[in-house]
N, C-alpha and C positions, 0 to 999 in steps of 0.2 A: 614510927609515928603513926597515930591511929587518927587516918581520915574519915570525915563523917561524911555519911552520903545522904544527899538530899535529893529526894524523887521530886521532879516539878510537877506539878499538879495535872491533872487530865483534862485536854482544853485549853493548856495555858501555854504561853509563849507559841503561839501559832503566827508561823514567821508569813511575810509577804513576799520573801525571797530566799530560794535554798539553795544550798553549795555544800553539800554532803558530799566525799569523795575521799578515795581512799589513796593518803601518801606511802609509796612504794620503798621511801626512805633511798633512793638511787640518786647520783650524780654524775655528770657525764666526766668523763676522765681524761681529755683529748682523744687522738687519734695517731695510729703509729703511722710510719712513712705511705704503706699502701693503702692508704684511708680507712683501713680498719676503724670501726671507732669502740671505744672504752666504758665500760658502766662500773661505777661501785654501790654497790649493795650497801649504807655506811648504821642500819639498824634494822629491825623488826620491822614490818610496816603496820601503820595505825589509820583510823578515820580521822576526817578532822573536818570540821565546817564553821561552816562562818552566816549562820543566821539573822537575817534583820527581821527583828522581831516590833511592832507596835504596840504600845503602851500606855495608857490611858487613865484616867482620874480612877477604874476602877482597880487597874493592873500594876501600876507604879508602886505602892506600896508595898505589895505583895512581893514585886521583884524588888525590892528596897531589902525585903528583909532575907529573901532567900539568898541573897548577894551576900550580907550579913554573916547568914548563915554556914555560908560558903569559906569564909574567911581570908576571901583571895583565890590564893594556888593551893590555900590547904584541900578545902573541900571539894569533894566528888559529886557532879551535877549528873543527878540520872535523866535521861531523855530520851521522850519517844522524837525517835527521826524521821519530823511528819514531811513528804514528799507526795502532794496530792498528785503531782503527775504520771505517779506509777502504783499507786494506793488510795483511794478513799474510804475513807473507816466506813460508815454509815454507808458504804453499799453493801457491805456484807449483810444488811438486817442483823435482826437479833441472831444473837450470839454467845458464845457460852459467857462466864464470867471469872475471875477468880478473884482471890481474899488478897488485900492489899491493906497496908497502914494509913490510916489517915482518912480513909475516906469512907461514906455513911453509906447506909442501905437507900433506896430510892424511898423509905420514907423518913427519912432522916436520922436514920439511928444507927449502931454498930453490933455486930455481933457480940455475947458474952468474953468471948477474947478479945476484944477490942480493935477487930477487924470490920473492914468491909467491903463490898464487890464495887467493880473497875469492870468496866466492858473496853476487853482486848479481845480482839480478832487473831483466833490460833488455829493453827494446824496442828495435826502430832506427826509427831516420827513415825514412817512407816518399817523400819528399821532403825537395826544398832551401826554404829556407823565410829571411828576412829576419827582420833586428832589428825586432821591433816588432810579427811577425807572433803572433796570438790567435788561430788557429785552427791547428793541424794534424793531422799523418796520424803513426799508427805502425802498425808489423808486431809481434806481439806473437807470434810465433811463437817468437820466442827464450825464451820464459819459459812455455812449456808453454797457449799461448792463453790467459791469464787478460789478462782483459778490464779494462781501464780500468773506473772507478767515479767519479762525479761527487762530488767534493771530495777524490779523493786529490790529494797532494802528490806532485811527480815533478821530474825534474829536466835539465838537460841543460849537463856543464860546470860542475858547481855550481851553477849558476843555478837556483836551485828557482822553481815554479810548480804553482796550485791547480787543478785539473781541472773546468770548471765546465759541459762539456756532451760526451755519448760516445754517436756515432754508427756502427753497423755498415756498415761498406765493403764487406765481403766480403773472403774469404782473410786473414783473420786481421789484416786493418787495420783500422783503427779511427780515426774524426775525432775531436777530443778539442779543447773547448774551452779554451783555458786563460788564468789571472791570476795574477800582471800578464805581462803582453802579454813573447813573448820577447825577450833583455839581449844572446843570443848568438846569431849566426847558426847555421844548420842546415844539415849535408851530407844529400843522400839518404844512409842507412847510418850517422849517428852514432849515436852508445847514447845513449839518452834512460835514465834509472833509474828504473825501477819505486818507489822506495822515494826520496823526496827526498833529497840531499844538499845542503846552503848551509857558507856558511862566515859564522863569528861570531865576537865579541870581545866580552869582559864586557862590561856594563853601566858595573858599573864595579868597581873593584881588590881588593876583597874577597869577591866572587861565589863563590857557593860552597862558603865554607868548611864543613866536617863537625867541628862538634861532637860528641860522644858523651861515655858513660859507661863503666861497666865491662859494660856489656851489649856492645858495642861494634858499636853499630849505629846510623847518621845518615840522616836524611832531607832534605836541603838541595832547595831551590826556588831552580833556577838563575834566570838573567835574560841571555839573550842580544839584540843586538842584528844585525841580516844586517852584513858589510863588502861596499860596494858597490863599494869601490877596488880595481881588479886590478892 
């Protein structure tokens, strides 16, 4: 089945409440007679959160149709996973940019390919680095030296990961532990992003929906779960 992926927009769905966090896919299993106790492993582990998100006479719509778009549990929701607590974009300052669908040049127009620039906050690879690998290096020189912080989310390829230890290297590299362990190999020089990106699919088929009144203004509590299938 060919799911479609729909990037949400930059800026938008900027939750008032986050719950980003990674299911380990474990259950506890009892415990044998000398209290031992039991874990099963019972899949892959995935991210999953459950955002509340605010939505208003200008935003309703928009999520109306990406919903739409979505087609339930078919569609693939790409999302940056904003966590101001351990990330705020706009402190990096300016920043490099890259070519993205959908969206205009700052005077409102698109490149001849029908591209245009998206201000994400990226580091690179300071190395090549293997599936599996939990520990690496970036150059964070691209994003105005701001420094990794232990528990951001950051990503590489969509593949998002937690930051769970950051060591100064020198020259604007930085060791950075991270979980779960890398899903996608590493070039020296790929963009790792400062600001998570994963991709997700409802929960399940009604996710979302924005109730309102004549105030017209909803506050829905999404429920995303990560797609681990590429």
């Amino acid at each position: 089945m060919d799911r479609q992926i729909i990037t949400t927009p930059a800026g938008f769905l900027q939750p008032v409440a986050i719950s980003w966090d990674i299911d380990w896919r474990d259950q506890a299993a009892g415990e044998f007679g000398d209290g031992i106790t039991r874990t099963e492993f019972t899949g892959f582990p995935r991210w999953i959160g459950a955002p509340t998100v605010p939505l208003d006479r200008t935003t309703i719509g928009q999520w109306r149709a990406i919903r739409a778009a979505a087609q339930g549990g078919r569609g693939i929701y790409r999302i940056r996973m904003i966590d101001p607590a351990t990330f705020v974009r706009t402190a990096t300052g300016i920043s490099r940019t890259v070519a993205c669908n959908g969206n205009t040049t700052t005077d409102g127009n698109t490149f001849s390919n029908g591209l245009g620039t998206e201000y994400r906050p990226i580091a690179l690879a300071a190395a090549d680095y293997a599936i599996g690998a939990e520990v690496i290096r970036v150059d964070v020189s691209s994003c105005n030296d701001v420094a990794p912080v232990v528990g951001q989310i950051m990503s590489h390829q969509d593949w998002p990961f937690a930051v769970t230890h950051v060591r100064d290297r020198g020259s604007s590299v930085y060791e950075i532990g991270i979980q779960m362990p890398l899903r996608a190999a590493i070039t020296s020089g790929d963009v790792i992003q400062m600001q998570g990106i994963g991709r997700f699919q409802a929960r399940e088929s009604g996710m979302g929906r924005a109730d309102y009144g004549a105030g017209i203004f909803s506050r829905p509590t999404l429920d995303f779960i990560e797609v681990t299938a590429r």
